[in-house]
TIVEX-725609 format. One record per residue (C-alpha): z, x, y. Coordinates in steps of 0.2 Angstrom, whole numbers, plus 5000, padded with zeros to 4 digits. Last residue first. Example, Ala and Ser with C-alpha at 12.3 -4.5 7.8 and 13.67 -1.06 7.14 Angstrom:
# TIVEX-725609
503650684995;503950624978;
//
This chain:
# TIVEX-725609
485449155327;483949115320;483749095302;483449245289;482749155274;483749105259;483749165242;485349075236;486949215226;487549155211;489249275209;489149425195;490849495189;490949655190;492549685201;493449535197;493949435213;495249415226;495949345244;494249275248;494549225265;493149185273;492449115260;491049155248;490049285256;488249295251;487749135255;486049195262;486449115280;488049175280;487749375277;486449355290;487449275301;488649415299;487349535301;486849475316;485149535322;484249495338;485149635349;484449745338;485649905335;485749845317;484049865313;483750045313;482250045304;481449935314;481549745315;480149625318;479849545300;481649555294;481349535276;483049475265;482649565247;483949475232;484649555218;485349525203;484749615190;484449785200;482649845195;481349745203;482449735218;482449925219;480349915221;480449775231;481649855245;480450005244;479049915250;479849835262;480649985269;479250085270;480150235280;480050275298;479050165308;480050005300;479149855308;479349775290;481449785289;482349765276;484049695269;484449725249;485549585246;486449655227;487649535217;488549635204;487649675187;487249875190;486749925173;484849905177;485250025191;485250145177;484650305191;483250425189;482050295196;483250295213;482650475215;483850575228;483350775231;482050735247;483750605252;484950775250;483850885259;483650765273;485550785274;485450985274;484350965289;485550855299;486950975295;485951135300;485351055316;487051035323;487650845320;488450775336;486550765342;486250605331;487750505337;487350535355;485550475353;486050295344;487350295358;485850315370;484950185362;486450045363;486550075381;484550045383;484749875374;483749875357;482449755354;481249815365;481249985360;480649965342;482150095334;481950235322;480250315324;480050295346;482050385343;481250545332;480750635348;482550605356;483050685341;481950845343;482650855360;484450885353;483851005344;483051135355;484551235360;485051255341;483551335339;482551235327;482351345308;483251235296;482651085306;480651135306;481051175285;482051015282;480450905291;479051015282;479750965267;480050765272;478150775279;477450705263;478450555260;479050505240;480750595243;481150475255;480950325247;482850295245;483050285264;483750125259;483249975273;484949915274;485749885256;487249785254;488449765237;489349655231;491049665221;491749845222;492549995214;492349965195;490350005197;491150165202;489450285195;488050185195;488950105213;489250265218;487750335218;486750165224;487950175239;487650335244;485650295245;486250165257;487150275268;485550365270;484850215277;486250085278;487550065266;488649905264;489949905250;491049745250;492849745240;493549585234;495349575236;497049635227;498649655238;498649805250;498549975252;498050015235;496149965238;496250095252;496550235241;495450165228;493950165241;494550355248;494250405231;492550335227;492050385243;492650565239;491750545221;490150475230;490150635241;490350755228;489050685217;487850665230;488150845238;489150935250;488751085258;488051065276;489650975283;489451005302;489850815308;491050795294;490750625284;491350465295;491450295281;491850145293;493150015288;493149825290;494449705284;493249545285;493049375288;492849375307;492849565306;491049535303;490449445321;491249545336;490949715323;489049715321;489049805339;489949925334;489149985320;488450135326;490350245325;490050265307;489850435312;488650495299;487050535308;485850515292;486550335291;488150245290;489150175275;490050015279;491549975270;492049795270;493749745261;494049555261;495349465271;497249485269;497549655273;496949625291;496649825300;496449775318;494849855322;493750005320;494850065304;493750255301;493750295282;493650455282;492450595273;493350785275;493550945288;493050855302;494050705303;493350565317;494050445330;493850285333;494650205347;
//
């Protein structure tokens, strides 16, 4: 059972930790938890060590830097544990915008690098203003309806079972209003154009989805594709924004079908170095 730290970021083990596969650390969206990526779990711990970034549930403070230099901490921390091995970031969202920071920042820290529907765009939408003022200002008591009003944004319904929605639902109420406003902040301050992600070399699969309501995910995934030098844009043409809730979407598969992972048991590998990486299409399962 996960459980999670309020006074600092942890890295969450969801599974047995195994010291001799690849490092995976999945950084969750706007809610934070890292508790959403259960069901992805059956299929990746198959070849990876997996651990769940959880940021404090009433953090309102902390900014980019901040945050990417406590991930960048708690990376090497965990990279220490055990013998040398390739390290995988994953970001979704938000979490995907942290990943860009750090890995401008750390690019020593890791190997490849995923990018689910980065909410990177955000700054550019007109309502993100008016969105941080309505939060700063909701009554506490109204909050938790305001996220069930933002589930029709984030998910397409039929492609996410009802159980799976109501944790998605959990996960955004555990944040009081200020946090979640302060977050929004943060991705209305973040501008990927202000970042040298021409200097990021590793391998990059940028994963999005085209039924996003919330963002322009497609668009956006182009526009960082364009700039990170080896890259490749995955389109899922059904999925929403929150497309690892679908039932219909395996990220291990995902990951397999693209050839992005090497072996199942890639013991180590030079953080940096750049790997040939196919642009496939996303099969069926």
């Amino acid at each position: 059972m996960m459980s999670m730290r309020k006074s600092q970021p942890s890295l969450l083990t969801p599974g047995q930790p195994k010291p001799d596969y690849p490092l995976f650390i999945f950084l969750p969206g706007t809610d934070g938890t890292g508790s959403l990526l259960k069901s992805q779990l059956s299929g990746l711990e198959q070849i990876f060590d997996v651990r769940c970034l959880a940021l404090p549930h009433d953090d309102a403070e902390m900014g980019w830097d901040a945050l990417a230099q406590q991930l960048a901490d708690l990376i090497t921390a965990e990279q220490a544990r055990g013998v040398p091995r390739s390290t995988y970031i994953c970001g979704e969202s938000f979490g995907a915008c942290l990943a860009l920071k750090l890995a401008v920042q750390y690019p020593h820290l890791f190997n490849q690098l995923i990018l689910i529907n980065p909410a990177s765009s955000l700054s550019r939408m007109p309502w993100m203003r008016l969105g941080v003022q309505a939060l700063q200002w909701l009554p506490d008591s109204l909050y938790p309806l305001s996220t069930l009003g933002l589930l029709p944004f984030l998910i397409v319904p039929n492609r996410v079972d009802r159980s799976v929605q109501q944790e998605l639902v959990k996960a955004m109420q555990s944040l009081t209003p200020q946090t979640a406003a302060w977050r929004l902040n943060l991705l209305g301050q973040f501008n990927a154009d202000e970042l040298p992600l021409e200097a990021v070399k590793q391998p990059v699969l940028i994963i999005a989805s085209h039924a996003d309501c919330l963002l322009p995910s497609n668009t956006e995934a182009s526009h960082l594709a364009e700039r990170l030098p080896n890259a490749q844009v995955v389109a899922l043409p059904e999925s929403g924004h929150a497309c690892l809730l679908e039932s219909e979407v395996n990220l291990y598969h995902l990951l397999r079908s693209t050839r992005f992972i090497e072996s199942p048991r890639l013991m180590t590998s030079d953080c940096g170095k750049t790997n040939p990486v196919l642009s496939l299409p996303y099969g069926a399962h």
